[in-house]
N, C-alpha and C positions, 0 to 999 in steps of 0.2 A: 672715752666713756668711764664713769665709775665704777667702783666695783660692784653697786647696787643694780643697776643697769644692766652692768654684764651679766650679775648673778640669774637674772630676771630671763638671759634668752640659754641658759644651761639646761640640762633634765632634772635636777635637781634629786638626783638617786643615792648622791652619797657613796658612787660606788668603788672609789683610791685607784680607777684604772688610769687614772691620770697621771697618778702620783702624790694626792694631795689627799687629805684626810677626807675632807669636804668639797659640796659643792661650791660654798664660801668663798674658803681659803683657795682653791681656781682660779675663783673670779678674779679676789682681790692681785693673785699675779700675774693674770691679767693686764688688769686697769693698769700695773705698775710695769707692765713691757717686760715682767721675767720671766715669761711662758706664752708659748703659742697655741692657738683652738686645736691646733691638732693632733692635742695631747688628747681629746675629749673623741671617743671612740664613737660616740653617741650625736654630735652634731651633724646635719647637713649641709652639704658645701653650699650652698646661699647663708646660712649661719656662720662656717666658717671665714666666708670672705669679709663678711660683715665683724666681725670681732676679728679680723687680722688687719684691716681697714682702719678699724677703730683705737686698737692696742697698739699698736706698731710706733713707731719713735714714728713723728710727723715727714723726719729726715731721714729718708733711709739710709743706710750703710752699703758703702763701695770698698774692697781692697785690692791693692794694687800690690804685685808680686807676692813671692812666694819667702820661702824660709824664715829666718830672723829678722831680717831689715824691712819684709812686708810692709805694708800698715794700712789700718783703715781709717774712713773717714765718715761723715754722716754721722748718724743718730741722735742728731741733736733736737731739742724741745721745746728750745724758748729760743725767744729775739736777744735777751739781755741776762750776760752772766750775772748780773745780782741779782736774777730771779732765780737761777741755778745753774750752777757749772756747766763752758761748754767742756766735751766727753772728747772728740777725736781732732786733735791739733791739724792743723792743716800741712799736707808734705810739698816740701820746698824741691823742685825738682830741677836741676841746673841742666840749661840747653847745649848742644851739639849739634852739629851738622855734618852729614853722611861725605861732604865735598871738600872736607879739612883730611888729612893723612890718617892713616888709621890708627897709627900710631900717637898723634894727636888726640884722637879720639880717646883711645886707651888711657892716656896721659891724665886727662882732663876727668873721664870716672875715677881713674884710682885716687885724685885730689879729691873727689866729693865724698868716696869711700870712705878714706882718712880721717877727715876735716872731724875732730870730738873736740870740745870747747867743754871743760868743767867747770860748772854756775854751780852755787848753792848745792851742792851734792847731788850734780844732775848731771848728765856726759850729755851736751847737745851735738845733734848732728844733721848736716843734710839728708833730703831722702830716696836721691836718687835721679838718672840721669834723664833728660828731656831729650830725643832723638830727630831731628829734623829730614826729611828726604830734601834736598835743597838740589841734588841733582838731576834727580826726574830716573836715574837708574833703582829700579827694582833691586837688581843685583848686590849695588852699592849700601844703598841703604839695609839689605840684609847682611852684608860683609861688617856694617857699621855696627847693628845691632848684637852680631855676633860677639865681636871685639868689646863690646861695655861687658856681654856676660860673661867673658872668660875674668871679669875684676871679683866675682862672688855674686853674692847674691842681692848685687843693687837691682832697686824694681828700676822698671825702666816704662816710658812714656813715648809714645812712636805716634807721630804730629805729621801727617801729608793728607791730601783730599784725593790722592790717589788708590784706590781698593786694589789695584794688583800690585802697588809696592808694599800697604800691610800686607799682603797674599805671601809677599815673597818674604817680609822679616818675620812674619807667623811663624813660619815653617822650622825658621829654626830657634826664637824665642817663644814660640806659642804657648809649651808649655809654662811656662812662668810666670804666664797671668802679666802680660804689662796690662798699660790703659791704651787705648787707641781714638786718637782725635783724627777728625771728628766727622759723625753721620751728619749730612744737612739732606736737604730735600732733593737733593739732585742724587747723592748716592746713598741713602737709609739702609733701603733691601742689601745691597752689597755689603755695607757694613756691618750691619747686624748679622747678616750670615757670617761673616768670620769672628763677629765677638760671641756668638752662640756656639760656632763651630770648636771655638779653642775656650769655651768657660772665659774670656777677658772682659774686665769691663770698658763701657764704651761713651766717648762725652759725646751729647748730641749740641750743635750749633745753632741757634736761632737768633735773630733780634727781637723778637717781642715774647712773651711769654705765652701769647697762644699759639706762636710756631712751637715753641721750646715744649709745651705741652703734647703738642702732636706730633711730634715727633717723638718723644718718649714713651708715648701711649703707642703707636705702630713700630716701635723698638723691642719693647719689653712682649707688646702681642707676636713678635715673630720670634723670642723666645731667648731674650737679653737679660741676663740675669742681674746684672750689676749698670749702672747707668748714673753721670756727670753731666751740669746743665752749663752748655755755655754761652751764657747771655750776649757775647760780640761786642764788647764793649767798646768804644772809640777814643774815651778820656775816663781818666783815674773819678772824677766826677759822676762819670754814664756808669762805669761799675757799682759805684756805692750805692746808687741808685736804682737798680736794676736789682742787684744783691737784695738790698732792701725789702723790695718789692716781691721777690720770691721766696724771699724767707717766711716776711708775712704771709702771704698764701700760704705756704706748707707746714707754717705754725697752726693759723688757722680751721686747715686743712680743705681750705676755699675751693682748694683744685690737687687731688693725687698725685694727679700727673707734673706735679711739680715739688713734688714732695724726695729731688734729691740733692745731693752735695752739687755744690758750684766748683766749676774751672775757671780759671784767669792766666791767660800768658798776658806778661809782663813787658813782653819786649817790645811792644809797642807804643807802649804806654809812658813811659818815663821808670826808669825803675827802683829805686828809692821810693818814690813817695805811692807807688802802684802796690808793692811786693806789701809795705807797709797797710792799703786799706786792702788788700786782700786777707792779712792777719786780723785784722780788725772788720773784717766786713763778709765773714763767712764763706770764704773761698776754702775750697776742701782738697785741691792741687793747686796748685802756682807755679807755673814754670818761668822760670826768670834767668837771665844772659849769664855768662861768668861776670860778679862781679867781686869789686876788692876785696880783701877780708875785712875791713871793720866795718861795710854795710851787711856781712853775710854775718859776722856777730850781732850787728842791733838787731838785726832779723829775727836770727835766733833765742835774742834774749827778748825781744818784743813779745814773739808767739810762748815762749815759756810763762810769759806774764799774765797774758791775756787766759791760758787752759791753764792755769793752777787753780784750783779750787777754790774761791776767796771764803769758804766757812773749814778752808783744812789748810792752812797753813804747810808751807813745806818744812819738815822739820828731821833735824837731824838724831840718831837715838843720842840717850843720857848717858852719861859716865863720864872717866877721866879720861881727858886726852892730854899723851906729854907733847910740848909746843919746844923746840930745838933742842932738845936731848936734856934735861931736867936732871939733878940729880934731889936725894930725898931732903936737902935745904931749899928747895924752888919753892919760888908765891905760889901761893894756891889763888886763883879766879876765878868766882861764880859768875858762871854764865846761864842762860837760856836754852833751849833747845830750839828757840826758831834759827831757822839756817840763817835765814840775811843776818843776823845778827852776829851769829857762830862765825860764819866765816870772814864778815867784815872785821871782828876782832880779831882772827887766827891771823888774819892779813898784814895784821898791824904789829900785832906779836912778831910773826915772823920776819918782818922787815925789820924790825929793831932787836935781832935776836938775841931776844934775853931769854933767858930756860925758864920755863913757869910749866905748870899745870893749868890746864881748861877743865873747870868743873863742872858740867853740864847736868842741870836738874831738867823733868819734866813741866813744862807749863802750857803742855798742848799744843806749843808751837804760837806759844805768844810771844810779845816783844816784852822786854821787862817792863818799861812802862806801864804797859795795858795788862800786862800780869800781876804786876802787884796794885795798879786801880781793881782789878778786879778779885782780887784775892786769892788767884793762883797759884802766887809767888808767896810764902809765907817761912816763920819758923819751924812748922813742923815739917813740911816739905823737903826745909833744908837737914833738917835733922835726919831723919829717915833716909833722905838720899846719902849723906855721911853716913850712916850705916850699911847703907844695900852696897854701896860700890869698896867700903872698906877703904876711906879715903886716911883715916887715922895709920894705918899700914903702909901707906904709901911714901907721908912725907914725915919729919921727925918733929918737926913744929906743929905746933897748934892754934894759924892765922889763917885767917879769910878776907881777902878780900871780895867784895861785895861791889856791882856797880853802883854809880850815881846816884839812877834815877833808884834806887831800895835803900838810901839812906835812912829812911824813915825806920827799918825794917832793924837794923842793926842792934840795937840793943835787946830786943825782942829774940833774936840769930843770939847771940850771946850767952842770953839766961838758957836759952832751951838747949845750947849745945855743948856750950863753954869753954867753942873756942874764939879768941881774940879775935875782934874784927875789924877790918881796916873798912874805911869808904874809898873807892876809887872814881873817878872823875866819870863823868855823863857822857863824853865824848870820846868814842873808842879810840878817834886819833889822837886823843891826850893818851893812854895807856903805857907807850913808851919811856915818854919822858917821867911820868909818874914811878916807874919801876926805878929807872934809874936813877932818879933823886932821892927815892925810898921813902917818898914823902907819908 
């Protein structure tokens, strides 16, 4: 709803018990999902359902464990990031089986724990362990789950169609909020009592989406607070497809009851190219097998790509960075503050280590190119950032160079600063060889 709309079913008294100056201003955060009806002291709960119906992200939000490494997932709005950034990456949850050693077990969360991979000034990580009952013991499978928790605080993902063995790894991870797969039509009521009973949220399994409805709608009415749809998909194809399909609905908001995050296990599927359209295809858990590390990197560096905001740039802050211990004869290099940029040069730099300074201006997190097409990238910029960071104090000369693609920019950088300025090469893997010829 807009905010005109919304405004339209308020009291309209002006009275800030809400928090908000007006009735207006309410509305309008409202319509924009930053406040809930039941700030409004003055509505009736058919009014409230109705603007929490309406307001609410189409995708609701599920979190899965507790402390730091939690995270959520949902709330998303649209089919297609270039209509707006999606908001909650999806978490990568590596499987296990209660019938491997416990010790095995142990072994294999404290690798997922570990596992940080630094991208563009980012620490990517997995998010946590997928727990199988592959035994058919109760016991086991809570001994199993006990064993992931004593690694910290990884959330953890407890996958049997058996209700008295989540019953028994409840007991002693309940509080922790894992996820519990999954309710289907044969045990609902069981399941949803123990995901009501311990606050966890819970994935419901169907093949069509008016199972997957009806079952989330006699889920949430017995009193499920958090809720994952899992479509049962047969082929990496039947996913995309089905994905699809329920996005659209709960964008459009065709059907409520379908309006939450998707689960996808991987292991059936093929896992590469599964793990892959579940990143790409609105999957909000993924549990996926151990696999090598350089598919568990493209992974990570896939979903990093896909939830970066494409109108925010990931960007590194401005100032000098020394690159192999610099003394105050080192080049100076103006750079950028987009990270891919920043750090594909620092990379280059440092494999050729020559001591230079990295001069990083602000350009919003553009790429020089598209910064200096757009005028981001100028003389005075450069000037003003030589004053803010006291780059003249740093080194004893008075040379810049500049890359490539702002050759245009150079003489312009010159009169407004006055200092010497080099052009350096367009291709940051030329950078090396360019230092050391001194060319």
């Amino acid at each position: 709803m807009k905010a005109l709309e919304v405004y339209k079913l308020l009291p309209k008294t002006n009275c800030k018990e809400c928090g908000f100056p007006t009735c207006l201003a309410f509305a309008m955060k409202l319509a924009a999902g930053g406040a809930g009806p039941e700030r409004c002291p003055y509505l009736d709960e058919e009014t409230k359902a109705l603007l929490g119906g309406a307001t609410r992200p189409p995708v609701r939000a599920a979190t899965v464990g507790v402390g730091a490494r939690s995270f959520t997932v949902g709330e998303e709005i649209v089919m297609f990031r270039h209509e707006k950034t999606f908001y909650h990456r999806p978490g990568i949850m590596v499987c296990a089986d209660d019938t491997s050693p416990l010790e095995e077990v142990r072994r294999n969360a404290e690798e997922v724990r570990d596992l940080v991979v630094h991208r563009v000034g980012q620490d990517l990580t997995l998010d946590g362990i997928a727990l199988r009952c592959e035994s058919g013991d109760p016991d086991r499978f809570a001994a199993a789950s006990m064993v992931v928790g004593e690694c910290g605080d990884l959330p953890r993902l407890l996958i049997t169609a058996d209700p008295g063995a989540h019953a028994a790894a409840l007991k002693v991870c309940g509080q922790f909020l894992p996820l519990i797969h999954a309710a289907t039509a044969e045990n609902h009521e069981e399941m949803a009592g123990l995901a009501k009973r311990y606050g966890c949220p819970l994935v419901v399994r169907a093949e069509t989406p008016e199972e997957l409805a009806d079952l989330a709608a006699r889920c949430t009415a017995a009193g499920v607070r958090a809720i994952l749809l899992d479509p049962a998909p047969r082929t990496v194809g039947d996913f995309v497809a089905r994905a699809s399909h329920l996005r659209e609905h709960a964008v459009k908001r065709a059907s409520p009851d379908l309006g939450y995050p998707l689960y996808l296990d991987t292991t059936t599927l093929g896992t590469d190219a599964a793990l892959a359209a579940g990143i790409l295809r609105y999957a909000g858990v993924i549990a996926v097998p151990p696999l090598p590390r350089p598919s568990l990197l493209a992974a990570l560096t896939l979903r990093q790509n896909i939830y970066t905001d494409p109108q925010k740039p990931i960007q590194v802050t401005p100032g000098i960075y020394p690159v192999n211990n610099p003394g105050r004869d080192a080049p100076v290099l103006l750079s950028v503050n987009f990270s891919l940029t920043y750090f594909t040069l620092l990379g280059y730099l440092e494999a050729g280590k020559i001591p230079c300074y990295l001069f990083v201006v602000d350009t919003a997190g553009l790429s020089v190119l598209t910064a200096v097409a757009g005028g981001k990238l100028d003389e005075d910029l450069v000037k003003k950032s030589i004053e803010s960071t006291g780059l003249a104090g740093t080194v004893d000369h008075r040379t810049l160079i500049i890359p490539g693609y702002a050759a245009p920019l150079s003489g312009r950088i010159e009169d407004a600063t006055g200092w010497n300025v080099r052009v350096g090469p367009r291709d940051a893997a030329e950078i090396a060889e360019f230092l050391e010829k001194g060319e």
